[in-house]
C-alpha positions as CSV (number, residue, x, y, z in Angstrom):
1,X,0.0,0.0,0.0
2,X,1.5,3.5,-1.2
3,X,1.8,6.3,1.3
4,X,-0.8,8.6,0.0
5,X,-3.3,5.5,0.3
6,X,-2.4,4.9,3.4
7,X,-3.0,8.8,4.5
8,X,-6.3,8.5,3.0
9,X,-7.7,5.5,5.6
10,X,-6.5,7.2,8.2
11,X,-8.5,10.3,7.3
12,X,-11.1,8.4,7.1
13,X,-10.9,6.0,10.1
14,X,-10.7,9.7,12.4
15,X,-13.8,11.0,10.5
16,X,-15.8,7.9,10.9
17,X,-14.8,6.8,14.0
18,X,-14.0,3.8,14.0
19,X,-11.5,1.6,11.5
20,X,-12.3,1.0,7.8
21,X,-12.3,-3.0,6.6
22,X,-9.8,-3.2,3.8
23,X,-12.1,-3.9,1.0
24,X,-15.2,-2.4,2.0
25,X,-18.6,-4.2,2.0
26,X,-19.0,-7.3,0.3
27,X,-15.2,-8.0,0.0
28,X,-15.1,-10.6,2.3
29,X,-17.8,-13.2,0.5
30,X,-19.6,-15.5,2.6
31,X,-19.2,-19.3,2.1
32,X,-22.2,-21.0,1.1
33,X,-23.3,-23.8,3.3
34,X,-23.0,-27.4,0.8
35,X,-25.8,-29.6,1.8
36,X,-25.2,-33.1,1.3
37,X,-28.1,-34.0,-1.1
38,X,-28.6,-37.9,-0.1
39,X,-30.3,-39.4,-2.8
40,X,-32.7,-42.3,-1.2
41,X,-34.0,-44.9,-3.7
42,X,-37.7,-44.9,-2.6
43,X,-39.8,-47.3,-4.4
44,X,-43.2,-45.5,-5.0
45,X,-46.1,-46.6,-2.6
46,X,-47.7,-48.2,-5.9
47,X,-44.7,-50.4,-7.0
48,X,-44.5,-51.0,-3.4
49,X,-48.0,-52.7,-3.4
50,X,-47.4,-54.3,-6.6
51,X,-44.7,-56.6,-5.2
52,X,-46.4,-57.2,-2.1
53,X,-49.2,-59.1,-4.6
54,X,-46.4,-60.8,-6.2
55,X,-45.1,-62.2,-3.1
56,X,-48.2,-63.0,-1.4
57,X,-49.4,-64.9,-5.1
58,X,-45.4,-66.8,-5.3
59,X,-46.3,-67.9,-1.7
60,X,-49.5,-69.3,-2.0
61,X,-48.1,-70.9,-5.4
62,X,-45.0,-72.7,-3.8
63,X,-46.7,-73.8,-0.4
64,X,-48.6,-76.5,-2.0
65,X,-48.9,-80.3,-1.4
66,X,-47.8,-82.3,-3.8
67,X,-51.2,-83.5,-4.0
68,X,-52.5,-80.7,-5.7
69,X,-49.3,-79.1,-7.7
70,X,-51.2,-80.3,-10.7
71,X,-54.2,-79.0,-10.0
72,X,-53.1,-75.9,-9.5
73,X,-50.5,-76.1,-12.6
74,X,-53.7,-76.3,-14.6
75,X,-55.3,-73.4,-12.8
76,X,-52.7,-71.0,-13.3
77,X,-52.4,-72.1,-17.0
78,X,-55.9,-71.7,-17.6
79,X,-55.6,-68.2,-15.8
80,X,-52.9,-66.9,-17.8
81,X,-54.7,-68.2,-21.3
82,X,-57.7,-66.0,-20.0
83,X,-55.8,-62.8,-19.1
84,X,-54.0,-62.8,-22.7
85,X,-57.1,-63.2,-24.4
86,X,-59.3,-60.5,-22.5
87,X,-56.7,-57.9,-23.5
88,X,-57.6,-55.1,-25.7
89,X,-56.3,-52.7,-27.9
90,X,-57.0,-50.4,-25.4
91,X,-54.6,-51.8,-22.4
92,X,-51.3,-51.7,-24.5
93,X,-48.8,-49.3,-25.4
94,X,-49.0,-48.6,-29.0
95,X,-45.2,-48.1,-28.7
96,X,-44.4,-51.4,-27.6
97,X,-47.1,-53.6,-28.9
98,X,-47.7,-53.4,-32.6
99,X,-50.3,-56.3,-33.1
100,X,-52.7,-57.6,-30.1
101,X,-53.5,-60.8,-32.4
102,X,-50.1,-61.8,-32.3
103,X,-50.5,-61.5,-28.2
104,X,-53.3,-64.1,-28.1
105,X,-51.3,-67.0,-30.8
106,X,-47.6,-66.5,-28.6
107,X,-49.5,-65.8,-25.1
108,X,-46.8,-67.9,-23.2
109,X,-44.3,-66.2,-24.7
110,X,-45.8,-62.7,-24.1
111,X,-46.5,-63.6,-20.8
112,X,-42.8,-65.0,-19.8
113,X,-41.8,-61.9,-21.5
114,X,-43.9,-59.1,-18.9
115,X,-45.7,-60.9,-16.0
116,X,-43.9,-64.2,-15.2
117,X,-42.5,-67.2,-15.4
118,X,-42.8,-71.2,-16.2
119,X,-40.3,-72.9,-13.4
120,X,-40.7,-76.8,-13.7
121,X,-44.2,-76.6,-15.0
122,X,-46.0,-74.1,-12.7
123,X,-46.2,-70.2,-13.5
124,X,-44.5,-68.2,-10.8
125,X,-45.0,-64.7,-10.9
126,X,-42.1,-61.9,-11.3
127,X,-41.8,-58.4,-10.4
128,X,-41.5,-56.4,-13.6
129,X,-43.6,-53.3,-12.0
130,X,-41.5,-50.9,-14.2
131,X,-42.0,-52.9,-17.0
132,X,-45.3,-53.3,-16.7
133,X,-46.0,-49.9,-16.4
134,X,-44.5,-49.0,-19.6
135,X,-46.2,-52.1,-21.7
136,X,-49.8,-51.4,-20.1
137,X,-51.9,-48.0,-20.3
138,X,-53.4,-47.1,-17.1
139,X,-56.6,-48.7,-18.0
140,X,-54.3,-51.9,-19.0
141,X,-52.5,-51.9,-15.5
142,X,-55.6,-51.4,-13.5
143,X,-56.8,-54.7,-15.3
144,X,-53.8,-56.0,-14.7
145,X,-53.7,-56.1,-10.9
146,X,-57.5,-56.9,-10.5
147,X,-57.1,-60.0,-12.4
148,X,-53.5,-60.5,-9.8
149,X,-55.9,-59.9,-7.0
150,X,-58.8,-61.9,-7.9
151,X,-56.2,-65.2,-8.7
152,X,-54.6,-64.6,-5.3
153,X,-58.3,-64.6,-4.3
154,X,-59.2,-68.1,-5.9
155,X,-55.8,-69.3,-4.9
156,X,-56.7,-68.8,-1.0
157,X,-60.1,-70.6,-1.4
158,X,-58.6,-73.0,-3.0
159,X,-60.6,-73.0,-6.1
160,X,-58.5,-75.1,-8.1
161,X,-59.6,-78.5,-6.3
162,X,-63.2,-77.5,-7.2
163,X,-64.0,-80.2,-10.1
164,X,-65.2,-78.8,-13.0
165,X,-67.2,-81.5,-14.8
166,X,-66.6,-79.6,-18.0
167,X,-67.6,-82.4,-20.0
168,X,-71.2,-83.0,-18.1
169,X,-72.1,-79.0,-18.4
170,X,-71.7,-77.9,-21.2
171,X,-73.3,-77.9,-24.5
172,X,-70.2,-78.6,-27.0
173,X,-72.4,-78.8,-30.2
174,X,-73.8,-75.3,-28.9
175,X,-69.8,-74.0,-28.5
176,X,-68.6,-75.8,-31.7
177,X,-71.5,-74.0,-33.5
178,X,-70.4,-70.4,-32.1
179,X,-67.1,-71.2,-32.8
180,X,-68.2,-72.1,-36.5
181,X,-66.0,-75.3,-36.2
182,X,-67.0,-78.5,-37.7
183,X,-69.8,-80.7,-36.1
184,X,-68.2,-83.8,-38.2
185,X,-64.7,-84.2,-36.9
186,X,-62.2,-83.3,-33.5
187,X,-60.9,-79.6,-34.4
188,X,-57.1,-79.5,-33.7
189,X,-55.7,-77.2,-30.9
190,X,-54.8,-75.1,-33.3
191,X,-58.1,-75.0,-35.4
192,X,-60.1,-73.8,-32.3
193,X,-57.3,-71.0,-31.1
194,X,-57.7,-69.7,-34.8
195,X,-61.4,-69.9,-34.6
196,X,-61.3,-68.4,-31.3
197,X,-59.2,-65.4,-32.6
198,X,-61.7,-64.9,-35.7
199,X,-64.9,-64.8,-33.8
200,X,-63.1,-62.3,-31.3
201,X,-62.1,-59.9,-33.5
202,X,-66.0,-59.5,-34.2
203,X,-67.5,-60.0,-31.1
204,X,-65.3,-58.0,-28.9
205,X,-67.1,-54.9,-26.8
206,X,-64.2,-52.3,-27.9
207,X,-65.8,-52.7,-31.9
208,X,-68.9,-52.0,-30.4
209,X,-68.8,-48.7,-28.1
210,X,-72.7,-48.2,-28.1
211,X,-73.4,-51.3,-27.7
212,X,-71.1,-52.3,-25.1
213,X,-73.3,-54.9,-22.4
214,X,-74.8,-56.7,-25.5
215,X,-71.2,-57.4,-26.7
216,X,-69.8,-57.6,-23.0
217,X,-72.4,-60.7,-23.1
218,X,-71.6,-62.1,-26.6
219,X,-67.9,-62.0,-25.7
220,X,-68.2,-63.8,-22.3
221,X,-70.8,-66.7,-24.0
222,X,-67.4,-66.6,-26.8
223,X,-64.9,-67.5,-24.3
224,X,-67.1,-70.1,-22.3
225,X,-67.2,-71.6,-25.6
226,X,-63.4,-71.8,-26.3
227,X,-62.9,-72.6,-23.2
228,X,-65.1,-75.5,-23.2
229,X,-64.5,-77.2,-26.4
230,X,-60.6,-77.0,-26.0
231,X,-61.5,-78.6,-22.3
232,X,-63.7,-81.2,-23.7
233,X,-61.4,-82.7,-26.2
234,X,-57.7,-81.9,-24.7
235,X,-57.9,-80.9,-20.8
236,X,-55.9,-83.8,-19.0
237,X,-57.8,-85.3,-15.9
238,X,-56.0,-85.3,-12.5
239,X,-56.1,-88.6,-10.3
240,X,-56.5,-88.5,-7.1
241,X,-53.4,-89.0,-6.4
242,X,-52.5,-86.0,-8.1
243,X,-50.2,-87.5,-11.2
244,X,-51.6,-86.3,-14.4
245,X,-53.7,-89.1,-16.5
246,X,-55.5,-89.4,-20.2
């Protein structure tokens, strides 16, 4: 500091009083408190529930007697056949699913692919919650976990030991008929899937907007039928001993 710089704080310090800060105001910066930003993975209260379901459905699936492991093979089979089919247009991403037909011919694959998996011949379910949410629309995932919740349902009263008696309820020349699948010979697997898939693309309620509950009807009577005539010539009978017989 020069000399005539150094007169000119001192005039100042005796008319102010008091001693000047080198620097003036603001010279002396302040240093801003860093807060640690701790970044905690929370998992959102709805993926949280969504894997809850899965865990309470894997439990129920696995704590079986080996009694009735078939029995509920078939169940969950028959459950995830039904899911794939019900799906609409409507419940998928456009961006990830191109063709819905293709959904309901490869559903096994689809469904290994987004909601679980085949482990020695029994489906166990996964948690693909962020997957999910990006295949299914809003609509797509709310159907999603009321079908989750109303197998865990059936699951817990044990509705897979009921015995059907497919055979002895059903009309099959009535279902064969809606179908539009020969009265004169056995239809292949194959044959009644395609029939199936033909029928639905007609009968389903989403090409029908104004006439939904007539088609809601039409649709359900549809699936009964598939369900039935696929059941009556190839659903395997379970002994009582639980081993799997023709």
């Amino acid at each position: 500091m020069d000399e005539e710089t150094k007169l000119a704080r001192e005039r100042l310090a005796k008319r102010f009083g008091k001693k000047m800060r080198t620097g003036g105001k603001g010279t002396v910066r302040r240093k801003k408190k860093v807060r640690n930003k701790i970044k905690i993975n929370r998992i959102e209260k709805e993926e949280k529930d969504f894997n809850i379901l899965i865990d309470k459905l894997n439990n129920n699936i696995q704590n079986t007697k080996v009694v009735n492991k078939v029995k509920k093979r078939v169940f969950l089979n028959e459950w995830a056949l039904d899911f794939c089919l019900e799906l609409s247009r409507k419940d998928l991403s456009k961006k990830i699913i191109k063709n819905i037909e293709k959904i309901k011919e490869e559903h096994e694959e689809f469904f290994e692919n987004y909601i679980g998996i085949y482990e020695d011949g029994i489906i166990l379910f996964t948690k693909k919650y962020k997957k999910c949410k990006q295949l299914f629309t809003e609509r797509g995932y709310d159907f999603l976990i009321d079908c989750l919740e109303e197998c865990l349902k059936d699951l817990e009263k044990k509705k897979y030991l009921e015995d059907k008696e497919v055979k002895d309820k059903i009309n099959i020349e009535e279902c064969i008929d809606l179908l539009e699948l020969s009265q004169h010979e056995i239809p292949s697997k194959t044959d009644i899937k395609k029939a199936y898939l033909k029928k639905s693309r007609v009968l389903h309620p989403d090409k029908h907007p104004n006439e939904t509950a007539k088609y809601v009807k039409l649709f359900k009577e549809l699936n009964k039928a598939y369900k039935g005539v696929l059941s009556y010539f190839y659903e395997k009978k379970v002994s009582n001993s639980g081993d799997v017989v023709e």
